[in-house]
C-alpha positions as CSV (number, residue, x, y, z in Angstrom):
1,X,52.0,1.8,-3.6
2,X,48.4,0.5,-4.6
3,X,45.4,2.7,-4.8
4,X,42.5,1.7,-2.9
5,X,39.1,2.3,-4.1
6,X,36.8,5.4,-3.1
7,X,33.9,5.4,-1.5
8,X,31.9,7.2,-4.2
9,X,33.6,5.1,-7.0
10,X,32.9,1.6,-5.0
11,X,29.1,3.2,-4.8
12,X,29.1,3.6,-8.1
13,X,30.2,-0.1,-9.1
14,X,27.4,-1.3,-6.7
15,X,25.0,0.1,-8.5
16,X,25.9,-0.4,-11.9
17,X,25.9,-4.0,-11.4
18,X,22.9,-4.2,-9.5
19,X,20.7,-1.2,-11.3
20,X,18.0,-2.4,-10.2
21,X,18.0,-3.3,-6.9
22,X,19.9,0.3,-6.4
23,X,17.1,1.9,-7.9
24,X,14.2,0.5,-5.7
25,X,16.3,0.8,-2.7
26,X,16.8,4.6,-3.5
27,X,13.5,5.1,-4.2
28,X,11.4,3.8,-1.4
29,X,14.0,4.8,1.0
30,X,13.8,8.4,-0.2
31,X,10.1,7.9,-1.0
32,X,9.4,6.9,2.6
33,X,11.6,9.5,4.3
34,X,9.8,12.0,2.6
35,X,6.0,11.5,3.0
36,X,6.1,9.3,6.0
37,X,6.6,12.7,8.5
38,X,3.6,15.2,6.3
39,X,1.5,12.3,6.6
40,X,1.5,11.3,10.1
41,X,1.8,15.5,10.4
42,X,-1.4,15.4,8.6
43,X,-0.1,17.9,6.6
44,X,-1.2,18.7,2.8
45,X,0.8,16.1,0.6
46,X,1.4,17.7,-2.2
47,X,4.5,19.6,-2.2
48,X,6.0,16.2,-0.5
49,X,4.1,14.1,-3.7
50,X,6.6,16.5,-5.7
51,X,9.7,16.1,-4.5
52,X,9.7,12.9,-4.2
53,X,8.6,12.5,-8.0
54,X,12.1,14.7,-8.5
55,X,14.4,13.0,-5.4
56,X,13.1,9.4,-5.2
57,X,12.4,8.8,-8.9
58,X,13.8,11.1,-11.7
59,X,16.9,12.0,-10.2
60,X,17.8,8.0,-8.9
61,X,16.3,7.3,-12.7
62,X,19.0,9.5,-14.2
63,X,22.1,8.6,-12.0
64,X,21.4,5.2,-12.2
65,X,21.1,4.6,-16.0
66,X,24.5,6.8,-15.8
67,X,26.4,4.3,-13.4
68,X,25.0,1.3,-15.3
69,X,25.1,2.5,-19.2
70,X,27.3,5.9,-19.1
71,X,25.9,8.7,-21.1
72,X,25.2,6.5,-24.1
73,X,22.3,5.0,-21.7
74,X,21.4,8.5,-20.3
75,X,20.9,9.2,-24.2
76,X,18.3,6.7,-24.6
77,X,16.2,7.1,-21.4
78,X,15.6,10.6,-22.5
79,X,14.7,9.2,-26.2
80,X,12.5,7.0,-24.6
81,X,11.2,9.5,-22.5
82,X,10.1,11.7,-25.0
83,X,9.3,8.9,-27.5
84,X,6.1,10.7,-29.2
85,X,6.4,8.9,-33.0
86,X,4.2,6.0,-32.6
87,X,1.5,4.6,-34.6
88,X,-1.9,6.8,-33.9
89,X,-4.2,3.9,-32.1
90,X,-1.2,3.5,-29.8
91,X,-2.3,7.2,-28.2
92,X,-6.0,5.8,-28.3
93,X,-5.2,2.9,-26.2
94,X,-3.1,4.9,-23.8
95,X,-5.4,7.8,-23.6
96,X,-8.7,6.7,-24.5
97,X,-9.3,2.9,-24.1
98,X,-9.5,2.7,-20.3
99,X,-11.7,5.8,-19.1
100,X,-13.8,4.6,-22.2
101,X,-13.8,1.2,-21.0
102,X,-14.5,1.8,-17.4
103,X,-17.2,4.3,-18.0
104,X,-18.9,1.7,-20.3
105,X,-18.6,-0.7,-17.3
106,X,-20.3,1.8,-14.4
107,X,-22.8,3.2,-17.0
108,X,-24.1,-0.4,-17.0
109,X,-24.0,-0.9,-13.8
110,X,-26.5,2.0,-13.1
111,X,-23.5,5.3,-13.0
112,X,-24.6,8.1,-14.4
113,X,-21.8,10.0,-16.0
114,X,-21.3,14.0,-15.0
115,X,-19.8,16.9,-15.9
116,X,-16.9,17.2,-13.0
117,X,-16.2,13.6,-14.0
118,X,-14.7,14.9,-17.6
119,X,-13.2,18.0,-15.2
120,X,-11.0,15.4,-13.0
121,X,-10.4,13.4,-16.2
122,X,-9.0,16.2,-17.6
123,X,-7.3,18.0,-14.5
124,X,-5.1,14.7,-14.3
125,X,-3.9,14.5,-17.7
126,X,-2.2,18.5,-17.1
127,X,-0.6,16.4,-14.2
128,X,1.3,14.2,-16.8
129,X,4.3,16.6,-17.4
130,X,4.8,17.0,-13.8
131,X,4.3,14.1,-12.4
132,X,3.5,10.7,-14.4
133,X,6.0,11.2,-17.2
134,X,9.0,11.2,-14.2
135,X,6.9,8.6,-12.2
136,X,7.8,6.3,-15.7
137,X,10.8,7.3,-16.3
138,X,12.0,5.8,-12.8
139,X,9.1,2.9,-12.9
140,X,8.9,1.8,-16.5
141,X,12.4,3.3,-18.0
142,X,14.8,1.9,-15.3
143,X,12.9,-1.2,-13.0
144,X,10.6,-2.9,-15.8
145,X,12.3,-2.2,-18.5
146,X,15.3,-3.7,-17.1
147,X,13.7,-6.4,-15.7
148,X,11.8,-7.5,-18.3
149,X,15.0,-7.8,-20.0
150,X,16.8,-10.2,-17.9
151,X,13.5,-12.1,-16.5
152,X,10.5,-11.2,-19.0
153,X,7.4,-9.7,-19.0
154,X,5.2,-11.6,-16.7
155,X,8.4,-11.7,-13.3
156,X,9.0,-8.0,-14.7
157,X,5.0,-6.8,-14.5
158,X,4.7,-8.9,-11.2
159,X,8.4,-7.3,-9.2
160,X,7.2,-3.5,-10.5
161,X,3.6,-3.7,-9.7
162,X,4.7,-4.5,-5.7
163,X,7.1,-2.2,-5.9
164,X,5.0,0.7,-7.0
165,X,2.5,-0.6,-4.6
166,X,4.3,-0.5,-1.8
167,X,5.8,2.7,-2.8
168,X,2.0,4.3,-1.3
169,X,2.5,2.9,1.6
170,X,3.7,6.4,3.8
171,X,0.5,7.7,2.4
172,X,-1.8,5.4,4.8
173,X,0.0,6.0,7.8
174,X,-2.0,7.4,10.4
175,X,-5.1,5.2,9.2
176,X,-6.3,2.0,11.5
177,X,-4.1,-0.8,10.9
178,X,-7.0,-2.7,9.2
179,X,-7.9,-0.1,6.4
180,X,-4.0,0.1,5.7
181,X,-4.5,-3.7,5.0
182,X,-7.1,-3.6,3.0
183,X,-6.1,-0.7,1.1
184,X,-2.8,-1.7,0.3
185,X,-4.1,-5.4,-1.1
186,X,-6.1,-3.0,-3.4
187,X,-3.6,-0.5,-4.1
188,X,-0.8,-4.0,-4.8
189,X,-3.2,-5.9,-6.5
190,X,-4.3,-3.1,-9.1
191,X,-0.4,-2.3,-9.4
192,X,0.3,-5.4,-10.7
193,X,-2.7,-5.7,-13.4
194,X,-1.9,-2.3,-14.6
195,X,2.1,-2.7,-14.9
196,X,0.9,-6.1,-17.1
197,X,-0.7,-3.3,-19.5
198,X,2.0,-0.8,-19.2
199,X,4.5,-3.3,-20.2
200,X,2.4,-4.2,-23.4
201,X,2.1,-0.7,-24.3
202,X,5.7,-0.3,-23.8
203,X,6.7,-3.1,-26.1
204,X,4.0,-2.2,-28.5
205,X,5.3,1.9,-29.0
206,X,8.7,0.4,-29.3
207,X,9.5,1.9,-25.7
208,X,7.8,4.8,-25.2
209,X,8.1,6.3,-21.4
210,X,5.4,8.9,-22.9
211,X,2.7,6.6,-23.5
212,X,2.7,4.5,-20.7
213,X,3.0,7.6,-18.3
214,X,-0.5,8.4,-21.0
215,X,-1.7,5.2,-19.3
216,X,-0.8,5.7,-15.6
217,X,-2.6,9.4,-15.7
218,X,-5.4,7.9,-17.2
219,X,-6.3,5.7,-14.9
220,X,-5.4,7.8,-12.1
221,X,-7.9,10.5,-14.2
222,X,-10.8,7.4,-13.7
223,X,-9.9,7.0,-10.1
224,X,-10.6,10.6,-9.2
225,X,-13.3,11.2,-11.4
226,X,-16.0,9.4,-9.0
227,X,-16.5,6.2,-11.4
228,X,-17.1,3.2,-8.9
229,X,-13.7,1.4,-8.3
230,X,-15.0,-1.4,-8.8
231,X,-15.6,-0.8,-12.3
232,X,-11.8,0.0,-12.9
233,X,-10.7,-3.2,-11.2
234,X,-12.8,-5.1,-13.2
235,X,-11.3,-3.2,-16.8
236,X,-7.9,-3.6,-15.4
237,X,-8.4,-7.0,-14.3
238,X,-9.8,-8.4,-17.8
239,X,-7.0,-6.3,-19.8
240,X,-4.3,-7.6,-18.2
241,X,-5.8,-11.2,-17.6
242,X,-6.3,-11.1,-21.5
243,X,-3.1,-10.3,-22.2
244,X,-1.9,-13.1,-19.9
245,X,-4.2,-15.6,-21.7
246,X,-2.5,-14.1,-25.2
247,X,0.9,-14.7,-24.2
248,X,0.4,-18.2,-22.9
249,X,-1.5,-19.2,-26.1
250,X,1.4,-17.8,-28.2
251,X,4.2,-19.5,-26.5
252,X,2.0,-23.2,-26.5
């Protein structure tokens, strides 16, 4: 008498040979079902915002690594989760360098720089435990990180960034179909710039989910503080165009 397969087991094979493409399935699907109704409800997004963070990204994060890897891997995306020993200019660059950079950039430009502006800068970074640390775990910890193993960097920066990007999209619902356009090129195109960054930083801090979740509440910290957007793109743009430029020299 042979044994066929269970359901949950033959899940479970799925995913841990295809971790991630299970992981951005799970997570835009579950992503989707959950702010797609409050926003067309025009109701107040943030208790959605939070479970999804726990049902669409850290939970998925966990259970995946755990099909693919079995605890050993579990082990190591919480070391790299709370991976805080790194060299001190890495916290500069993922704390400091872009709301420095793009104030720099706006000042010039003819911004004046205000009080509520350091408020929202540093209202976001107390969003960090909540929120970007399990955003990154999911984002950085399972998709790039994997990817950038099996395709490198640049494929890895390029797949995560649209993913992310589209990962908004239930929170534009309800506008005309032409802002929706425009704001998701925007939303896609500074995805992609900023996962070229992240993906530095990771490999720089030796894989630390901290620091680049550092990074992401950063520049959501500039994007809320009333700094032109403009002057982010252009930081974001440059940074990760640089970095680009650096990796092409160094493999010529």
């Amino acid at each position: 008498m042979t044994r066929t397969a269970t359901p949950t087991g033959s899940v479970r094979t799925l995913v841990a040979r295809h971790p991630v493409p299970s992981m951005i399935i799970i997570m835009l699907a579950v992503a989707f079902a959950l702010l797609t109704p409050p926003t067309l409800a025009g109701w107040a997004p943030e208790p959605f915002l939070l479970a999804t963070v726990v049902f669409a990204q850290l939970v998925p994060a966990v259970l995946v690594t755990a099909a693919a890897d079995g605890r050993v891997g579990v082990r190591d995306l919480v070391r790299r989760i709370f991976r805080w020993r790194v060299h001190p200019a890495w916290y500069a660059v993922a704390f400091l360098a872009l709301p420095a950079a793009v104030l720099g950039v706006a000042v010039a430009f003819g911004a004046e720089p205000t009080p509520p502006m350091l408020a929202a800068y540093l209202a976001q970074l107390a969003v960090l435990p909540l929120v970007n640390l399990w955003e990154e775990t999911a984002v950085m910890g399972v998709i790039q990180a994997r990817l950038t193993a099996s395709r490198g960097p640049v494929v890895a920066a390029v797949v995560t960034g649209l993913v992310f990007g589209f990962y908004h999209l239930p929170l534009q619902l309800g506008l005309p179909v032409g802002d929706i356009v425009v704001a998701m090129a925007v939303i896609l195109v500074l995805a992609v710039l900023l996962r070229f960054v992240a993906g530095w930083l990771y490999a720089g801090t030796g894989g630390s989910i901290l620091l680049v979740a550092g990074l992401h509440a950063t520049f959501n910290a500039v994007n809320g503080s009333g700094l032109p957007l403009a002057a982010t793109a252009t930081v974001v743009a440059v940074w990760a165009l640089g970095l680009f430029a650096a990796r092409r020299v160094r493999s010529i």
